[in-house]
PASEBA-1860 file (N, C-alpha, C; in nm, 3 decimals):
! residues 251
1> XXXXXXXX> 10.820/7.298/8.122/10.737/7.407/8.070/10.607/7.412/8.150 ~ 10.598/7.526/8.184/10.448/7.576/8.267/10.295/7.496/8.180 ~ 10.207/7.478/8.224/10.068/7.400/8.213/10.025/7.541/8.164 ~ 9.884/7.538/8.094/9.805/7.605/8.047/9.725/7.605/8.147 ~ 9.727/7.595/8.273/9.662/7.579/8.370/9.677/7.723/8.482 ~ 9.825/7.794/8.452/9.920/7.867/8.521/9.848/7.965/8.522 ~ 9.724/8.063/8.488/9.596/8.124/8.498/9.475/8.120/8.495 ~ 9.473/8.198/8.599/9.281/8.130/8.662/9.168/8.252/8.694
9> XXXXXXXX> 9.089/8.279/8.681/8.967/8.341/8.730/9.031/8.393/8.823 ~ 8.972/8.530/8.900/9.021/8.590/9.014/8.843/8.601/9.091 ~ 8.870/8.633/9.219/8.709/8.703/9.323/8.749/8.818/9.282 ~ 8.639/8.912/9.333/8.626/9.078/9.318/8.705/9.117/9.417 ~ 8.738/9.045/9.524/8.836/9.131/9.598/8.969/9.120/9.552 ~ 9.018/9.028/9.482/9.181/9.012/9.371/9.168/9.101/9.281 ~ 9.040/9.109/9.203/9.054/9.176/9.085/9.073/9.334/9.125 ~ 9.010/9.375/9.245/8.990/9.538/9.290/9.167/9.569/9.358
17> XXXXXXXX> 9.245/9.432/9.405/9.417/9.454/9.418/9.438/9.484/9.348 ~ 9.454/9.430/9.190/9.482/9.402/9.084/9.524/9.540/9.015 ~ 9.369/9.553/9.030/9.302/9.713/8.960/9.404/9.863/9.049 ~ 9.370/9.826/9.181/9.429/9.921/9.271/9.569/9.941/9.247 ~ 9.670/9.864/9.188/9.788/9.857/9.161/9.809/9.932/9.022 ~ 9.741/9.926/8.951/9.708/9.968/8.836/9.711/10.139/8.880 ~ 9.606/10.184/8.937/9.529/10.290/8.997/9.660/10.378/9.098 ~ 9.719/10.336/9.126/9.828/10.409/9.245/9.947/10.412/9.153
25> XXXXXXXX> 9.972/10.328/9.098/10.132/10.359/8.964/10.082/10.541/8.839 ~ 9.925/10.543/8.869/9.946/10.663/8.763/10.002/10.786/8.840 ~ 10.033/10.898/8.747/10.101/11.024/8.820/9.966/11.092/8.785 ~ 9.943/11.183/8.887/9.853/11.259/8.920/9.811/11.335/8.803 ~ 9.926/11.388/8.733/9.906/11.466/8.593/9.864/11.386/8.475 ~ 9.846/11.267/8.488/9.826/11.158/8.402/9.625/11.187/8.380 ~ 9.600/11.263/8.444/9.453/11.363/8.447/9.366/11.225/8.438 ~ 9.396/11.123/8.511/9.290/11.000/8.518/9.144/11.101/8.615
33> XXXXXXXX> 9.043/11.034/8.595/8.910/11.073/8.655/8.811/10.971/8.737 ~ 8.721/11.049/8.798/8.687/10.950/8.946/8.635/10.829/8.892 ~ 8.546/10.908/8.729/8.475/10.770/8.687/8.566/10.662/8.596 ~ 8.656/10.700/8.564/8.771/10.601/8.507/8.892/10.608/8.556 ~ 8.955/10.568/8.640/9.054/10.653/8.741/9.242/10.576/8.662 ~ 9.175/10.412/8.577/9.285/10.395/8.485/9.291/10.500/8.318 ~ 9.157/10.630/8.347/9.204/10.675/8.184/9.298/10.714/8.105 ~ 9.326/10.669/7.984/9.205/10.674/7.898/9.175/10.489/7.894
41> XXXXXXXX> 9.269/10.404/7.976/9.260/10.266/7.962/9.169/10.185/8.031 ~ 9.091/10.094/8.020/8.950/10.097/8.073/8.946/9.924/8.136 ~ 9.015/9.863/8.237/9.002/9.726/8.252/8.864/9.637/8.256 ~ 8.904/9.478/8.159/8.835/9.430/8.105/8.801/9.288/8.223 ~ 8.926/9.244/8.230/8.971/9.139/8.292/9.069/9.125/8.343 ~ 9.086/9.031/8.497/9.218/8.983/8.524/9.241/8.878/8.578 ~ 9.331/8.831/8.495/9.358/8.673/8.554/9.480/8.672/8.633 ~ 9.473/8.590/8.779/9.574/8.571/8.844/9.691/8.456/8.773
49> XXXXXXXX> 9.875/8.487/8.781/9.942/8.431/8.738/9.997/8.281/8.832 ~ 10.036/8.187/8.832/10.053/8.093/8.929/10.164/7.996/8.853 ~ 10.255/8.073/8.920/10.386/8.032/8.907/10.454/7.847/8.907 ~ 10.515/7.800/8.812/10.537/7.651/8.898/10.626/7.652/9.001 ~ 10.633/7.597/9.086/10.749/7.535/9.143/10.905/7.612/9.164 ~ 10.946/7.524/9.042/11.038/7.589/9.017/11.094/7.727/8.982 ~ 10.993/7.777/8.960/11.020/7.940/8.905/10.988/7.996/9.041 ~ 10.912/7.976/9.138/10.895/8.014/9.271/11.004/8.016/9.362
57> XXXXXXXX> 11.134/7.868/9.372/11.218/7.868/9.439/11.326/7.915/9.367 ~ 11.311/7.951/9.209/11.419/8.029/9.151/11.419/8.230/9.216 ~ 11.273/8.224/9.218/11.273/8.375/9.249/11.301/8.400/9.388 ~ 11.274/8.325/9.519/11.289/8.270/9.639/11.451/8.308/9.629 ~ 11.522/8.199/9.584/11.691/8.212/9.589/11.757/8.373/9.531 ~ 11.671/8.421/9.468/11.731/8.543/9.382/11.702/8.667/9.484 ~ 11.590/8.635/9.531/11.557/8.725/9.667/11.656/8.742/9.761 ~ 11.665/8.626/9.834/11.778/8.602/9.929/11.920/8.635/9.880
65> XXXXXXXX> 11.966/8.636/9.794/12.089/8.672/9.734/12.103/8.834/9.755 ~ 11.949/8.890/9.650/11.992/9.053/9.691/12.056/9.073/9.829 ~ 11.902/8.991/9.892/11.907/9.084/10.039/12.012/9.046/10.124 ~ 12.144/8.942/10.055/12.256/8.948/10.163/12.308/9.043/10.104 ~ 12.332/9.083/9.941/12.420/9.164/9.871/12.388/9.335/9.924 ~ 12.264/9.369/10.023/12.230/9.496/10.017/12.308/9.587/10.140 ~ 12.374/9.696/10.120/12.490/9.726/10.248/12.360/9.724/10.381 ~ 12.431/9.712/10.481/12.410/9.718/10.605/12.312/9.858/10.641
73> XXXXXXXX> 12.213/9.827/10.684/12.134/9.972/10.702/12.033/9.984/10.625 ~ 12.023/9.899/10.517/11.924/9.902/10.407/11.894/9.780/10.386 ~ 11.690/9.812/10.297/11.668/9.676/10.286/11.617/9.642/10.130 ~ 11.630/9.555/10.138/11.580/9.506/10.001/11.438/9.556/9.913 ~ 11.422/9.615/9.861/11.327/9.692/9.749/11.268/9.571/9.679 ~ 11.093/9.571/9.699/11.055/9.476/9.577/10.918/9.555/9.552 ~ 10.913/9.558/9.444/10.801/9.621/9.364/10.732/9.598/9.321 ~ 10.616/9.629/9.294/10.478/9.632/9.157/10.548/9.683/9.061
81> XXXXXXXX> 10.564/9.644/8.950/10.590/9.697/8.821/10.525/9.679/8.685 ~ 10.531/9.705/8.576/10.477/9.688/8.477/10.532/9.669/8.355 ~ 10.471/9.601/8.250/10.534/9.533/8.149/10.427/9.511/8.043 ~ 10.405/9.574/7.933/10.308/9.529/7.773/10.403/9.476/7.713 ~ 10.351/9.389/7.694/10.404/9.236/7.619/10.336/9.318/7.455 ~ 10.453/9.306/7.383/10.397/9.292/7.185/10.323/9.181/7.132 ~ 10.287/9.140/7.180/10.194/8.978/7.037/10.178/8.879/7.162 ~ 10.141/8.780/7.124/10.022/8.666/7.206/10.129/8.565/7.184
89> XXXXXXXX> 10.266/8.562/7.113/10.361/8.495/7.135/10.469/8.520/7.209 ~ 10.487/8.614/7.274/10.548/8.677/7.368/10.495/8.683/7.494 ~ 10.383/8.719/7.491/10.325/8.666/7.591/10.303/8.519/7.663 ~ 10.268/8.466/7.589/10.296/8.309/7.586/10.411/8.242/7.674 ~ 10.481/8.308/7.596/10.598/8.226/7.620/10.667/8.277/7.781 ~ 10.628/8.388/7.782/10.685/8.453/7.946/10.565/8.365/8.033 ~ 10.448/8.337/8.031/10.367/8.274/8.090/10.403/8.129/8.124 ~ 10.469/8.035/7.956/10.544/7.908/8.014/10.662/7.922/8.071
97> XXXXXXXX> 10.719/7.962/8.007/10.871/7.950/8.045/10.934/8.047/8.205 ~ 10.888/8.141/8.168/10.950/8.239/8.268/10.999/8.366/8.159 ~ 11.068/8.463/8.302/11.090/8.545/8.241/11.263/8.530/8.196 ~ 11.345/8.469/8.255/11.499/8.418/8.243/11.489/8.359/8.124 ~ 11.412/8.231/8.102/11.374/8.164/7.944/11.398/8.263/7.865 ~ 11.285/8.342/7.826/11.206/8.404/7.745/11.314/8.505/7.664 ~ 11.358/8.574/7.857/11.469/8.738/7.762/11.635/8.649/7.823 ~ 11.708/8.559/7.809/11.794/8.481/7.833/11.940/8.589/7.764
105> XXXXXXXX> 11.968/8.645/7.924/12.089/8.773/7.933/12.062/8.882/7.802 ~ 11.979/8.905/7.843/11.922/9.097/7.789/11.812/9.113/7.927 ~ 11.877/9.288/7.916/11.834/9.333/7.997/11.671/9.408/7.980 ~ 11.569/9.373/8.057/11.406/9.424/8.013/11.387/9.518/8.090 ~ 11.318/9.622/8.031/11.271/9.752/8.125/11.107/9.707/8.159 ~ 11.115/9.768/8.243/10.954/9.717/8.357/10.964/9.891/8.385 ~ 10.832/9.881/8.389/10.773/10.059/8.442/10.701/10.071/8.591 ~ 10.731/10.215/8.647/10.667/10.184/8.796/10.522/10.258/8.759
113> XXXXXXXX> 10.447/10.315/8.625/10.380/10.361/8.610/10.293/10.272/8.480 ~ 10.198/10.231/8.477/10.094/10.128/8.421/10.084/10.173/8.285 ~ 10.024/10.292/8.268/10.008/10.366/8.157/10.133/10.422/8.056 ~ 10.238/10.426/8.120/10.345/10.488/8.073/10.445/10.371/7.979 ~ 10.366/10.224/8.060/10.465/10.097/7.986/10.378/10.101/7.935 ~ 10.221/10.152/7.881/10.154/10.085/7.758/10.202/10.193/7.660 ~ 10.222/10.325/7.689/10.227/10.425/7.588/10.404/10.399/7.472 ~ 10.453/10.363/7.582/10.591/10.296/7.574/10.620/10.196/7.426
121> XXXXXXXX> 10.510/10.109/7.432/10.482/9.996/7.329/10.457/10.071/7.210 ~ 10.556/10.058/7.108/10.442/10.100/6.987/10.364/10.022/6.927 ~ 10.321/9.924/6.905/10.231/9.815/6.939/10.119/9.808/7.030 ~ 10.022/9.805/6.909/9.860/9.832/7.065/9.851/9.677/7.037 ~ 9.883/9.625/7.187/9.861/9.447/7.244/9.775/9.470/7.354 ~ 9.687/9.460/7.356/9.590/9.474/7.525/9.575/9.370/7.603 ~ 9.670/9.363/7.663/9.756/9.321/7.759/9.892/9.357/7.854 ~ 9.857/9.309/7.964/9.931/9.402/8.091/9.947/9.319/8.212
129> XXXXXXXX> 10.093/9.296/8.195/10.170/9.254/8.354/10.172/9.312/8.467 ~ 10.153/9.249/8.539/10.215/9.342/8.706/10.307/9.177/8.772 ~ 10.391/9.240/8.759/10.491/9.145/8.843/10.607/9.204/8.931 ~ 10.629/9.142/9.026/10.682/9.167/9.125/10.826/9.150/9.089 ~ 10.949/9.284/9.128/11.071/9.282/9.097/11.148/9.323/9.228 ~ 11.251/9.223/9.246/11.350/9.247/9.347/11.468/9.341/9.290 ~ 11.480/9.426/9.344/11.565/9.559/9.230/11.713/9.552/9.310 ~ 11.772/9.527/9.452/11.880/9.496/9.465/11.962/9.581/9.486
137> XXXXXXXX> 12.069/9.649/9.408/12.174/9.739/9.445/12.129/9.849/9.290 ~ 12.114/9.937/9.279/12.132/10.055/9.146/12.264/10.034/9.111 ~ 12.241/10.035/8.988/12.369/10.073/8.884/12.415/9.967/8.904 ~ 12.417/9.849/8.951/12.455/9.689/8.976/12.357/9.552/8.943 ~ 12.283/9.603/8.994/12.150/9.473/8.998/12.050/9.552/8.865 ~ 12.024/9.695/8.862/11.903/9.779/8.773/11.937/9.881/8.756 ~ 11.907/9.926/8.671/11.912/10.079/8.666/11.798/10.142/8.650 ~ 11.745/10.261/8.635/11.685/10.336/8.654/11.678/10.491/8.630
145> XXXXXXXX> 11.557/10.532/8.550/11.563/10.617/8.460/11.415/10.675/8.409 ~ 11.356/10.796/8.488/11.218/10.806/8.435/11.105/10.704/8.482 ~ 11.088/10.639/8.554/11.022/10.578/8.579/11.001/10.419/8.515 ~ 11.171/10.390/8.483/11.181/10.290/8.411/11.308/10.230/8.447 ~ 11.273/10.058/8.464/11.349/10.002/8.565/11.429/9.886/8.491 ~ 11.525/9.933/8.449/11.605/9.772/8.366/11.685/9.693/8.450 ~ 11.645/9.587/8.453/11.686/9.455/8.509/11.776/9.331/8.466 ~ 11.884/9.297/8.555/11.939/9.277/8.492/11.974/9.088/8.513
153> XXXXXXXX> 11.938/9.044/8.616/11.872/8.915/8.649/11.726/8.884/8.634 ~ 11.684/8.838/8.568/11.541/8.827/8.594/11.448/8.722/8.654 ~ 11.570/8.640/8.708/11.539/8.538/8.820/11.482/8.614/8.926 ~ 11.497/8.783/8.948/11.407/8.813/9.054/11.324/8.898/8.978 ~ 11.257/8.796/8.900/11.132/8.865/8.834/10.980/8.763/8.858 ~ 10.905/8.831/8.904/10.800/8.723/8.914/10.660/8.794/8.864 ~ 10.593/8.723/8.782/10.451/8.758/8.725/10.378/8.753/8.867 ~ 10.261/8.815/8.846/10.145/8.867/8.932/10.004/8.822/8.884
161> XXXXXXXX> 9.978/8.927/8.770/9.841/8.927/8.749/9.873/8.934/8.587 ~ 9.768/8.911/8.517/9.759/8.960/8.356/9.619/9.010/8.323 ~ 9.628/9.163/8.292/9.509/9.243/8.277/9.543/9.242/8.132 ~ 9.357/9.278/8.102/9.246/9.225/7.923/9.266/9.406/7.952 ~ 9.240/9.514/7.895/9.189/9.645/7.885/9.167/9.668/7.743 ~ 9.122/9.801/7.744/9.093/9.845/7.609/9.083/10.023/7.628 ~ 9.107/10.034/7.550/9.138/10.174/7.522/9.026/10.257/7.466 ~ 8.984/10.370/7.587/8.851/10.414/7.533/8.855/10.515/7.406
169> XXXXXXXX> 8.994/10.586/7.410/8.982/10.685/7.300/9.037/10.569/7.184 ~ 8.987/10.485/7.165/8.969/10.359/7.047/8.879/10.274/7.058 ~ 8.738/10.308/7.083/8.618/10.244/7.123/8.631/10.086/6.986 ~ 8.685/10.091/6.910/8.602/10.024/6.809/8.750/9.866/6.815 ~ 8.858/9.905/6.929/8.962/9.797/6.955/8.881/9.687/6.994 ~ 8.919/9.573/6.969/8.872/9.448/7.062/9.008/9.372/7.141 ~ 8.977/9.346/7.272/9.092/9.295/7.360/9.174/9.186/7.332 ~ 9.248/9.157/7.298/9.302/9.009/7.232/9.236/8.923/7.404
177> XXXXXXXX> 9.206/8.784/7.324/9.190/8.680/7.463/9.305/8.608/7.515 ~ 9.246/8.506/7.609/9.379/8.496/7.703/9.438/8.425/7.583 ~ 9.569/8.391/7.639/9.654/8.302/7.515/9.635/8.167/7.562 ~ 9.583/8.127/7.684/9.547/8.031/7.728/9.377/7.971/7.726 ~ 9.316/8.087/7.677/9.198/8.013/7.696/9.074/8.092/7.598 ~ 8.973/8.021/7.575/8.837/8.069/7.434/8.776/8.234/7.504 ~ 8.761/8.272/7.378/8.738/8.368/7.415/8.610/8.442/7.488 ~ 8.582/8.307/7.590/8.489/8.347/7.663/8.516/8.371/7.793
185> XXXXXXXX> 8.634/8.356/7.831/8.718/8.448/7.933/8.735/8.547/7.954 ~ 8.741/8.652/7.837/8.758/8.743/7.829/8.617/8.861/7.751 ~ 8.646/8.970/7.886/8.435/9.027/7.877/8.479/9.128/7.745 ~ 8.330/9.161/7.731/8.264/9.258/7.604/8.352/9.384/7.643 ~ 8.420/9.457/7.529/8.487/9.536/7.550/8.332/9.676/7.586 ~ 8.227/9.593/7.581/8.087/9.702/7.631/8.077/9.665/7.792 ~ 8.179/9.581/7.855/8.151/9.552/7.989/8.241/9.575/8.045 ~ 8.335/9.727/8.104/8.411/9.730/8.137/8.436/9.707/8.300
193> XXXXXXXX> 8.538/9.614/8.371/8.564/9.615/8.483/8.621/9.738/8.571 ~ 8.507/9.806/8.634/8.579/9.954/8.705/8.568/9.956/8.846 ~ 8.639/10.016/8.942/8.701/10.010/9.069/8.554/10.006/9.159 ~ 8.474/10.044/9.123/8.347/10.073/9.252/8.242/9.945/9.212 ~ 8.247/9.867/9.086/8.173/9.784/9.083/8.252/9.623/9.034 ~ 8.226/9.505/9.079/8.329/9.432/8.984/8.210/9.292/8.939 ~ 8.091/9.341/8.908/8.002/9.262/8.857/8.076/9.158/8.719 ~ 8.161/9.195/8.656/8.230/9.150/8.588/8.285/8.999/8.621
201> XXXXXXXX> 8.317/8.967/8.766/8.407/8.913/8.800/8.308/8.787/8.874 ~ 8.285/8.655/8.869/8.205/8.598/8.931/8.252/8.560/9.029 ~ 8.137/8.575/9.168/8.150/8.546/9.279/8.035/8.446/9.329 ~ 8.080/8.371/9.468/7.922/8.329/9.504/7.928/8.390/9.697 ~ 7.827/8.416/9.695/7.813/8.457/9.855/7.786/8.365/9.898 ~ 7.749/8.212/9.852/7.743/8.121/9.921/7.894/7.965/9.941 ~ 7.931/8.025/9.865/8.099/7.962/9.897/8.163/7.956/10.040 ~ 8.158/7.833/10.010/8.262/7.797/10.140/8.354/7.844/10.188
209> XXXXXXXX> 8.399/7.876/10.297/8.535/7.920/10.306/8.689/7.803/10.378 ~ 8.758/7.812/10.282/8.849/7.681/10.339/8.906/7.751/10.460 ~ 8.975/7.653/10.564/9.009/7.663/10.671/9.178/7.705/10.617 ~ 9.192/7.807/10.734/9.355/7.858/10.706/9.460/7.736/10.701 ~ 9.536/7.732/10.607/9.658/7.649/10.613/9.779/7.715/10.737 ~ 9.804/7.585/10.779/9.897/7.602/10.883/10.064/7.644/10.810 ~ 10.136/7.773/10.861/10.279/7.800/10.812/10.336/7.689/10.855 ~ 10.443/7.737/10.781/10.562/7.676/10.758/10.620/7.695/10.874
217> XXXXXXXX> 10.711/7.600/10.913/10.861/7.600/10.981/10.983/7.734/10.902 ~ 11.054/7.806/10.981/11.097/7.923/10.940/11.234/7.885/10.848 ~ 11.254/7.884/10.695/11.315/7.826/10.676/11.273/7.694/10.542 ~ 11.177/7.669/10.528/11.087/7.547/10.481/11.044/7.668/10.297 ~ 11.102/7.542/10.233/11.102/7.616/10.109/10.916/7.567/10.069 ~ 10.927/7.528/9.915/10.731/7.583/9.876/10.670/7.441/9.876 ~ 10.542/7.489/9.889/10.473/7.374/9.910/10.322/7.467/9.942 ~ 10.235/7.406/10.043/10.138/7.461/10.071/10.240/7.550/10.233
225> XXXXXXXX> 10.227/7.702/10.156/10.279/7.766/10.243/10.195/7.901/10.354 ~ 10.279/8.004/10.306/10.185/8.109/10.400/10.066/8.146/10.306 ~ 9.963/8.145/10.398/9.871/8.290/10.313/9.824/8.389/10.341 ~ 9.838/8.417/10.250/9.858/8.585/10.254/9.695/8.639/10.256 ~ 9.690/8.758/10.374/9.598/8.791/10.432/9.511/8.914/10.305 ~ 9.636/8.942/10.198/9.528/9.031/10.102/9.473/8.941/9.978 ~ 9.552/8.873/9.930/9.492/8.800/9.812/9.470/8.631/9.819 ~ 9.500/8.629/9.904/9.433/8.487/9.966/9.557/8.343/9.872
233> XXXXXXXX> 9.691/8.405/9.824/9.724/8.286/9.774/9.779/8.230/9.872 ~ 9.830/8.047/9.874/9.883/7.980/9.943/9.989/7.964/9.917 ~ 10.079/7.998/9.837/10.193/7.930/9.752/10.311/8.016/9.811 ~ 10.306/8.099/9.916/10.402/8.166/9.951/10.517/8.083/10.057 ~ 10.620/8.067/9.997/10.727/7.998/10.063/10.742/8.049/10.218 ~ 10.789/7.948/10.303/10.781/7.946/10.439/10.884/8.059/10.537 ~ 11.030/8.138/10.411/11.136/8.184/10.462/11.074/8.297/10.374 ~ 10.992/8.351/10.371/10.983/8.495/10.260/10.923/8.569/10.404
241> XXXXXXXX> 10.885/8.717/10.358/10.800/8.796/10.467/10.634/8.871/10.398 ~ 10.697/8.825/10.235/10.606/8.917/10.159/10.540/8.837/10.058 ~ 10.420/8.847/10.013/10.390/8.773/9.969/10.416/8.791/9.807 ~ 10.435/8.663/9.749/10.492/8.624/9.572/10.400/8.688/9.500 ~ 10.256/8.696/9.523/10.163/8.743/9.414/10.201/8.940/9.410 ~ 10.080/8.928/9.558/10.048/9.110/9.564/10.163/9.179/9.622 ~ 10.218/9.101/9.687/10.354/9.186/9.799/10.335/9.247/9.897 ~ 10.207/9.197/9.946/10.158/9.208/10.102/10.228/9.104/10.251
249> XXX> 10.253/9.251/10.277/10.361/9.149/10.437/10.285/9.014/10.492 ~ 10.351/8.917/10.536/10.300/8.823/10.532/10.305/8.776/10.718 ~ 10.383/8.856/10.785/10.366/8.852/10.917/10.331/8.925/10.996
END
């Protein structure tokens, strides 16, 4: 079982990925605006997800499987997607266990649009996945429907990030906190985290910067692996191209 450790603080430049992923899944008619561009949903917080081990070389192997299974000429599809979790025990538990644990042979729909998996919920939980899905062959591996993606392995399912929001046309909601940690993790639903400022998010301009870790041998499963040039994690296995968190090419 995953550590309570498996989420952490993000810099302003993770949290503005984070956000930006958020920000590019809405549809244009979704009438978001310059000064809230997630409206009417207003981000609070985001904590990066950090996978163990094992759930890394489970999603690793599930990868590689599509991409021999995909015909000739084509390549393997992996996505940003989205997912509102119902209750702080559900959540939970996809955070220790995984997502295979958790939904063990049922199939989960993930959305390619942010807003559309919260409206989706009838349950207001403020809270929000972005995890990365290897989608494989249609009508075999997922299907697909409206902007909604059911999966049917979820060994190629991997968490990302977990966004706090709150809902402005419900000023008087408060954000549930992390399930991992006091609720001083999580900001004043009067302090909202928005795309042009991320004062929210602590940084120091006087931080060190660690020296790049050397890759892997081509082939070399996880450990201290690639990193990835947008969100700075290390944990990216040595035979991937893309990275596990954001899904930024990694060569």
């Amino acid at each position: 079982m995953a550590s309570t450790d498996n989420l952490k603080e993000v810099t302003a430049g993770v949290a503005k990925v984070a956000s930006n992923m958020w920000i590019k899944s809405i549809d244009s008619e979704d009438g978001a605006n310059q000064d809230n561009p997630t409206h009417p949903y207003i981000i609070t917080n985001v904590e990066q997800y950090q996978p163990t081990r094992e759930m890394m070389e489970k999603f690793e192997i599930r990868r590689n499987q599509l991409d021999k299974s995909i015909p000739a000429g084509k390549k393997l599809e992996t996505l940003n997607l989205f997912f509102n979790p119902t209750s702080e025990s559900q959540l939970k538990k996809i955070l220790q266990v995984g997502w295979p644990s958790t939904y063990d042979a049922v199939d989960v729909s993930f959305f390619s649009n942010a807003n559309k998996a919260i409206l989706d919920n009838p349950i207001s939980y403020y809270k929000l996945l972005i995890v990365r899905v290897c989608l494989g062959r249609e009508g075999v591996d997922f299907t697909l429907a409206n902007g909604r993606y059911r999966v049917r392995d979820l060994n190629g399912v991997m968490t990302s990030f977990l966004i706090t929001y709150r809902n402005s046309l419900a000023p008087n909601s408060t954000p549930p906190v992390s399930p991992f940690k006091s609720s001083t993790s999580t900001l004043s639903p009067a302090s909202p985290m928005t795309t042009s400022t991320a004062s929210t998010i602590k940084t120091s301009s006087s931080a060190s910067v660690s020296p790049a870790k050397p890759k892997l041998a081509s082939g070399q499963l996880i450990g201290d692996g690639l990193v990835c040039p947008s969100c700075g994690t290390d944990k990216n296995a040595g035979n991937t191209r893309y990275c596990i968190r954001c899904g930024a090419c990694l060569l």
